[in-house]
C-alpha positions as CSV (number, residue, x, y, z in Angstrom):
1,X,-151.5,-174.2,-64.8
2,X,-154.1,-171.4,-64.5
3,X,-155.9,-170.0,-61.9
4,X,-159.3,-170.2,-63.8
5,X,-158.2,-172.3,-66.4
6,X,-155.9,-174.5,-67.2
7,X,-154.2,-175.2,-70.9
8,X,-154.8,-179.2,-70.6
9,X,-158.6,-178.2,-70.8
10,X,-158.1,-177.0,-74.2
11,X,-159.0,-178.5,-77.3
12,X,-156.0,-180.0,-78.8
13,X,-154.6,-179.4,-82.4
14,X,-155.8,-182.3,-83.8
15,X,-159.3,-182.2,-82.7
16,X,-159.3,-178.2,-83.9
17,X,-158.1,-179.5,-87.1
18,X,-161.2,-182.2,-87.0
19,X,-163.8,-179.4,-86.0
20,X,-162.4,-177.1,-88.6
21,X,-163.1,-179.7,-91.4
22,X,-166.1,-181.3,-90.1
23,X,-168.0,-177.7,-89.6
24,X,-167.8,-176.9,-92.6
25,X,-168.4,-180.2,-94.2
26,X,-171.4,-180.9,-92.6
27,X,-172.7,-177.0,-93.1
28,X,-172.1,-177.9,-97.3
29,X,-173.8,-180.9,-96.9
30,X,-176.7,-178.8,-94.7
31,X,-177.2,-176.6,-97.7
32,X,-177.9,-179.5,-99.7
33,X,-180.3,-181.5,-97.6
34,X,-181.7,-178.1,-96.6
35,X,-182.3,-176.9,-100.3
36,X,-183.9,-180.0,-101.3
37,X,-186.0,-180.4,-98.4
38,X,-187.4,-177.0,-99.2
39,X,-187.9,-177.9,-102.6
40,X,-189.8,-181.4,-101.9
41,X,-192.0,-179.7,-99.4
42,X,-192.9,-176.6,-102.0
43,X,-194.1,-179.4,-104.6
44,X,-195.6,-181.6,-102.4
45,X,-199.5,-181.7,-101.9
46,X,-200.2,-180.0,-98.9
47,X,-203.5,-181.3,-98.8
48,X,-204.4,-182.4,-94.9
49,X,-201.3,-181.0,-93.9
50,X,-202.5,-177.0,-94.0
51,X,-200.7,-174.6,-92.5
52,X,-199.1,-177.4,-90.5
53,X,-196.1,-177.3,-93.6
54,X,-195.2,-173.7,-92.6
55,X,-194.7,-174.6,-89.1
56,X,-192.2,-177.0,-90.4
57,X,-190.4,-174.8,-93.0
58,X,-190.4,-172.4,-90.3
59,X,-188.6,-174.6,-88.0
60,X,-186.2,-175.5,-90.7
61,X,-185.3,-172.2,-91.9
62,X,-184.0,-171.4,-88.0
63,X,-182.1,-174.3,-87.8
64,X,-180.1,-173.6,-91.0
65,X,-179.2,-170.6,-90.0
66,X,-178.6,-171.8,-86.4
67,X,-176.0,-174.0,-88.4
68,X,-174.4,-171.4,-90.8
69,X,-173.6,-169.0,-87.8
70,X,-172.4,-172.2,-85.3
71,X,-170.2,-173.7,-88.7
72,X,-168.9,-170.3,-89.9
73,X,-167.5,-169.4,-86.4
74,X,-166.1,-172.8,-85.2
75,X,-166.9,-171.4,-81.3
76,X,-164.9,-172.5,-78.4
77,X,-166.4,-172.4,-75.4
78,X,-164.7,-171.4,-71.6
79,X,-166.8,-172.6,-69.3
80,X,-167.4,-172.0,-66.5
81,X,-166.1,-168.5,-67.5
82,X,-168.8,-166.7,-70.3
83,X,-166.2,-166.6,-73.0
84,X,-165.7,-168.2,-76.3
85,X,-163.3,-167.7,-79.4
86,X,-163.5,-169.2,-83.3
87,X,-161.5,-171.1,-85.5
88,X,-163.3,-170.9,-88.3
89,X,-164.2,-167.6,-90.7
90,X,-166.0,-165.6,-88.6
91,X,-163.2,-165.7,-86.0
92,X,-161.6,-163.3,-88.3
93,X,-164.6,-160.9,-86.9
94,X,-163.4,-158.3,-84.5
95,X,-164.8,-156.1,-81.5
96,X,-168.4,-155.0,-81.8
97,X,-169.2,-157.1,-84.8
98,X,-167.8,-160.4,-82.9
99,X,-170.8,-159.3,-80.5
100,X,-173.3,-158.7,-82.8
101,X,-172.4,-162.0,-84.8
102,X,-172.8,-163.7,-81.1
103,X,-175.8,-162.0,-81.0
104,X,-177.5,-163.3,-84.1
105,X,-176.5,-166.4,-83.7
106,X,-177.6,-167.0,-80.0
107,X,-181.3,-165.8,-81.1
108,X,-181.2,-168.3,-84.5
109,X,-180.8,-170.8,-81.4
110,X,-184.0,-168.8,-79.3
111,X,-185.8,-169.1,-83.1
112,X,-185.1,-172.7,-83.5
113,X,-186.3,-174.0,-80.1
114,X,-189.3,-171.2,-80.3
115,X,-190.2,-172.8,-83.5
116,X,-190.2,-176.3,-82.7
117,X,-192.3,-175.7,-79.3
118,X,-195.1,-173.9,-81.3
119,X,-195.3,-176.6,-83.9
120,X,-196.0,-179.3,-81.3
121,X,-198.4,-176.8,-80.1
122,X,-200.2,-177.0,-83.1
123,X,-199.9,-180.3,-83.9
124,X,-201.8,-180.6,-80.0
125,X,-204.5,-178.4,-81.1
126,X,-205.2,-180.2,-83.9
127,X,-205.4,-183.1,-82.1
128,X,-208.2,-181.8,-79.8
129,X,-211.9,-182.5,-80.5
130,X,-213.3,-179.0,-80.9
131,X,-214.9,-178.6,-77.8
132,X,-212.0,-179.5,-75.7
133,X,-211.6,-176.6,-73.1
134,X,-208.0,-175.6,-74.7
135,X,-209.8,-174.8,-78.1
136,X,-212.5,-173.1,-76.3
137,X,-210.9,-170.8,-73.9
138,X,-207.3,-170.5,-76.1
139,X,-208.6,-171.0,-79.7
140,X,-207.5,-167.0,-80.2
141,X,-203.6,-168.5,-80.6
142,X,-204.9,-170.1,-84.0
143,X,-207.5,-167.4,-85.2
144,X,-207.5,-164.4,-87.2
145,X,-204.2,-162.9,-85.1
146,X,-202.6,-166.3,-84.8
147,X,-199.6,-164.7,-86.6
148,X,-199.4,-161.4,-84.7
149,X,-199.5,-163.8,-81.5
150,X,-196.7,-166.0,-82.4
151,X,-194.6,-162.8,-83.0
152,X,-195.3,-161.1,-79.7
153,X,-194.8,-164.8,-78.0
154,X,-191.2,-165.1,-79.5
155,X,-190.2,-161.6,-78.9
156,X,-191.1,-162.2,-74.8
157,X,-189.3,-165.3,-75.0
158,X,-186.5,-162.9,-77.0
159,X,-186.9,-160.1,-74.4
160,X,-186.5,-162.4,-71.1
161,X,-183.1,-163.5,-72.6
162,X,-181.5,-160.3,-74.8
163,X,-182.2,-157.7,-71.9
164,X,-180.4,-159.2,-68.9
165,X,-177.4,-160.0,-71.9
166,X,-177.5,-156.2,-72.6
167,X,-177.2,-155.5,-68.6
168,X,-174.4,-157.9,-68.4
169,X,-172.8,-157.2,-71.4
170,X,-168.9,-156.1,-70.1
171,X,-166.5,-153.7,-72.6
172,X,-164.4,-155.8,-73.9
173,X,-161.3,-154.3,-73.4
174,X,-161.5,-154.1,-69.8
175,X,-163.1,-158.0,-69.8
176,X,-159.3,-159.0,-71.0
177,X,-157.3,-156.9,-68.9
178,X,-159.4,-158.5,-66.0
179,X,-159.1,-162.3,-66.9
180,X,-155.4,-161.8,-68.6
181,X,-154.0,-160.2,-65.1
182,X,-156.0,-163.4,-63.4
183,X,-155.0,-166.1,-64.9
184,X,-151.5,-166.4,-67.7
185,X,-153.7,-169.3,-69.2
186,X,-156.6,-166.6,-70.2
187,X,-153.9,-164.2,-70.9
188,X,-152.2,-166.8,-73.6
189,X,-155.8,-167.5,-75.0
190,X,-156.5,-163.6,-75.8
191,X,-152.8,-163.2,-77.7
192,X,-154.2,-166.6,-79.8
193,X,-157.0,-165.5,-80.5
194,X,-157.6,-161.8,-80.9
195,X,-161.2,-162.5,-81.1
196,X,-162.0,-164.1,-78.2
197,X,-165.2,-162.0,-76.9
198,X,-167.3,-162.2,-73.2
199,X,-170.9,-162.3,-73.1
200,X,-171.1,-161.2,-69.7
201,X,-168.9,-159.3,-67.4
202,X,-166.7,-160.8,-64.5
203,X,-167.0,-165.2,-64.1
204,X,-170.8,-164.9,-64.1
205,X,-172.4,-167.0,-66.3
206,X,-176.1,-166.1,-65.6
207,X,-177.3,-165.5,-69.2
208,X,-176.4,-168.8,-69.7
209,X,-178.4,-170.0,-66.6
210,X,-181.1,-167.8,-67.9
211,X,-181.2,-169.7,-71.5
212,X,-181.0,-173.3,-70.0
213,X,-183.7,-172.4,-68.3
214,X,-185.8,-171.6,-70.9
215,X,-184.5,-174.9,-72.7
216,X,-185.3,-177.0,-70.0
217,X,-188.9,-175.6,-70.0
218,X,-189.5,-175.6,-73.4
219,X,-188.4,-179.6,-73.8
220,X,-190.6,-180.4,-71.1
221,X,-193.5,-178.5,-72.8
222,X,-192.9,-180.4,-75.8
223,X,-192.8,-183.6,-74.0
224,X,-196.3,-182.8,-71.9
225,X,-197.5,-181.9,-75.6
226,X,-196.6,-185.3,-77.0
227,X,-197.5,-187.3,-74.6
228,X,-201.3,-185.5,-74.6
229,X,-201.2,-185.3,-78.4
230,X,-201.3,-189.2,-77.8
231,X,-204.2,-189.3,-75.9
232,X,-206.3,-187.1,-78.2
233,X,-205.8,-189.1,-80.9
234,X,-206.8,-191.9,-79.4
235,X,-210.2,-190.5,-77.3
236,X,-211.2,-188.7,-80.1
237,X,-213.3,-190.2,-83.0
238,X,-211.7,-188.8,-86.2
239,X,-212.4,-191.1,-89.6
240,X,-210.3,-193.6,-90.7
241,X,-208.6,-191.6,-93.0
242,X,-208.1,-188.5,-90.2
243,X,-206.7,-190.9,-87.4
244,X,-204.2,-192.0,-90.0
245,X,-203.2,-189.2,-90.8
246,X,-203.0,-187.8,-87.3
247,X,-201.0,-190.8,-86.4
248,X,-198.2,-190.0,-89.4
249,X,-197.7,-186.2,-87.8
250,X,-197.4,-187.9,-84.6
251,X,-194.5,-189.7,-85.3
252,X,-193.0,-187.5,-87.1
253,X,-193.2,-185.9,-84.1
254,X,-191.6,-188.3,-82.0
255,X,-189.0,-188.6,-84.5
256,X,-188.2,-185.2,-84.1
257,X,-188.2,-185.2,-80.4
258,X,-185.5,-188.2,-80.7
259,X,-183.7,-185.7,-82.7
260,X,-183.6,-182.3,-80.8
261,X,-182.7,-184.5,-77.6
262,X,-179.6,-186.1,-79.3
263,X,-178.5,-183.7,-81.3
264,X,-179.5,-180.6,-79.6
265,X,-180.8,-180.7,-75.8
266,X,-178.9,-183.8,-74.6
267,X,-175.3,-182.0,-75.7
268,X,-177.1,-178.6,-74.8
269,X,-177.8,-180.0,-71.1
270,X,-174.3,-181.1,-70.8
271,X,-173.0,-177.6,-72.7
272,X,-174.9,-175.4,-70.0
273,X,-173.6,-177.6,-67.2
274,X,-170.6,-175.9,-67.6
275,X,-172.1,-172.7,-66.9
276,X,-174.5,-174.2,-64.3
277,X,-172.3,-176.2,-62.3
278,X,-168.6,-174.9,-62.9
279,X,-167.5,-178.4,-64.7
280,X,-163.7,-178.4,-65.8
281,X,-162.9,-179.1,-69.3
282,X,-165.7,-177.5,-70.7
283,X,-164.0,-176.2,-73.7
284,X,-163.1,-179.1,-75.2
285,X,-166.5,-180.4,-74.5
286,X,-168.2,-177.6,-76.0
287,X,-166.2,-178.6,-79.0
288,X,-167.8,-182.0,-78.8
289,X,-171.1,-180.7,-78.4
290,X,-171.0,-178.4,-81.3
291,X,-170.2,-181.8,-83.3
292,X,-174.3,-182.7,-82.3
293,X,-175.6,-179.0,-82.9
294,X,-174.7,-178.8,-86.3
295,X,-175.7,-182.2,-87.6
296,X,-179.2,-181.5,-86.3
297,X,-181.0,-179.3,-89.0
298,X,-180.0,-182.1,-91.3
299,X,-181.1,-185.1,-89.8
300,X,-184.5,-183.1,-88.8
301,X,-185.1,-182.7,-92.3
302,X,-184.3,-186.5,-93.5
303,X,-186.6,-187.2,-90.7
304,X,-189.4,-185.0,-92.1
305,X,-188.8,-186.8,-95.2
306,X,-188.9,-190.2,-94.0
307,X,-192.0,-190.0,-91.6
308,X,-194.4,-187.5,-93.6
309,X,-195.6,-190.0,-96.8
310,X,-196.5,-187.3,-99.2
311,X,-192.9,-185.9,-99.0
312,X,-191.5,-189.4,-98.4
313,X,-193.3,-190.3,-101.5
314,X,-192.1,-187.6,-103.7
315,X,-188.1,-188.5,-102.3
316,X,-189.1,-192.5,-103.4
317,X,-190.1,-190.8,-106.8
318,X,-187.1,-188.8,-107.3
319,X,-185.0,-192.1,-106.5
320,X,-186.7,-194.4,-109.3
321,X,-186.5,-191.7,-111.8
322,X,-182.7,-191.4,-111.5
323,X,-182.4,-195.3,-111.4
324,X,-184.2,-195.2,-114.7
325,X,-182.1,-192.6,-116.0
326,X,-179.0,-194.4,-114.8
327,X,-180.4,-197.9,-116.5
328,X,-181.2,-196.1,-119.7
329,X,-177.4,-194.7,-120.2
330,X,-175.7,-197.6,-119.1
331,X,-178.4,-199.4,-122.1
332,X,-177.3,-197.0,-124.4
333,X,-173.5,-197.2,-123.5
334,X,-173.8,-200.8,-124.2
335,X,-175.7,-200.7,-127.2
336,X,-173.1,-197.6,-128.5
337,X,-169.8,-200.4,-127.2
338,X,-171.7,-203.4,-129.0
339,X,-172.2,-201.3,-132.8
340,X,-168.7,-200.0,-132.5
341,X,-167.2,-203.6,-132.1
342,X,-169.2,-205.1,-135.0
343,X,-168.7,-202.0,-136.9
344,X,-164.8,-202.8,-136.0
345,X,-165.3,-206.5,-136.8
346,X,-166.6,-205.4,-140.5
């Protein structure tokens, strides 16, 4: 029994074991679905989808990394305290480079939501007849600088959340004599696991409040986006062929809403909450919810390649081709087994 935490909230053996195996599983399978992804989206004709393509491969390439930092570290959370060690790889990581590795991978997370909130923000503006009031009096966020302002945009959004961390950021050393003299269970967990690094000083968790925050605004952006990218489409009088397609982005988009929330912001909502509210067992939730964070670069991309036709098309292509390559060896195998029996025969 501790006095900030107790052993029983700890993930067990066999579930470590479970995490350990599934991590990196589903980060080999990731590179698969990630590489081919890639690869269908780089041959596909981009033709009505413009620049709308590299919003998506943008998206993708931060949730694969996202992944590969969450899958190579295997991170257990200790909520309500703003602690967390590995079981995987990059446990092995020590002192300053644990927090630099936390570091990067904490802002692959900032990238990935940054870059799904400014593709429905594009997908909205395309949406809008062009004298709607947001093209008019915000059509510089897709003009010549549109680049330069995406940059400065993320590196606010990176600002509000890296400089309080900085501020907060405890030395290490004196981080686990405080919690090992407070509590024998802490004190157990730092002889375990060497590694085990703070992200902020004391039992505060406020960088944490800070970045569900910011994730709670973002989703509800997205979902005020959606729901208006709805109502373009349907006031606006595109051609038949232009509402069509506008209607395949959309659900791609709603299919990748579905997505984030299972896989990323419903687990993230419950994740933070341990911060937020102080709830007990949170590190062998946070296990369970890192079961959700990595699956979701991967299903994101089968959902790409299911709702967007000219990708889903050349996926449906691939398939018949090795189904005819299958059908002709298994011909040919026959044909071979048939000649050698008569040839036996003779």
């Amino acid at each position: 029994m501790g006095i900030l935490l107790n052993a029983t909230e700890l993930p067990s053996k066999d579930l470590l074991a479970v995490y350990h195996a599934f991590e990196y599983a589903m980060f080999a399978f990731t590179i698969l679905i990630v590489g081919y992804t890639l690869t269908v989206m780089s041959i596909s004709p981009s033709k009505g989808l413009g620049k709308y393509k590299w919003y998506l491969i943008h998206g993708i390439i931060w949730g694969f990394f996202f992944d590969a930092m969450s899958s190579l570290i295997g991170a257990v959370t200790l909520f309500p305290l703003p602690c967390y060690y590995g079981v995987n790889l990059a446990s092995k990581i020590t002192g300053n480079m644990q927090i630099f590795y936390f570091w990067v991978g904490a802002n692959c997370m900032i990238g990935k939501i940054y870059a799904t909130f400014i593709q429905f923000e594009h997908r909205f503006q395309q949406a809008l007849p062009l004298d709607s009031w947001y093209r008019t009096f915000l059509g510089f966020l897709h003009g010549r600088y549109e680049i330069h302002i995406r940059v400065l945009l993320y590196l606010f959004v990176f600002a509000t959340v890296n400089i309080p961390w900085v501020m907060l950021l405890p030395n290490q050393e004196d981080q686990r004599s405080f919690l090992s003299n407070m509590d024998p269970v802490l004190a157990w967990i730092y002889h375990e696991n060497p590694s085990t690094t703070c992200f902020s000083g004391g039992v505060s968790s406020l960088i944490a409040n800070i970045a569900a925050a910011w994730g709670a605004l973002l989703v509800l952006a997205q979902v005020f986006l959606l729901f208006f990218i709805y109502v373009s489409i349907h006031q606006s009088k595109f051609t038949p062929n232009t509402y069509r397609l506008q209607m395949m982005l959309f659900w791609s988009l709603v299919a990748q809403m579905v997505v984030l929330f299972v896989f990323m912001m419903g687990p993230g909502i419950l994740y933070l909450a341990g911060a937020t509210l102080g709830l007990r067992n949170m590190p062998r939730i946070s296990v369970y919810c890192f079961f959700f964070f990595v699956s979701h670069t991967t299903v994101d991309s089968l959902m790409l390649l299911f709702f967007i036709k000219p990708y889903r098309r050349v996926v449906l292509l691939s398939v018949r081709r090795i189904l005819n390559t299958t059908n002709i060896l298994d011909q040919r195998s026959t044909v071979s087994g048939t000649t050698v029996e008569i040839k036996m025969v003779k």
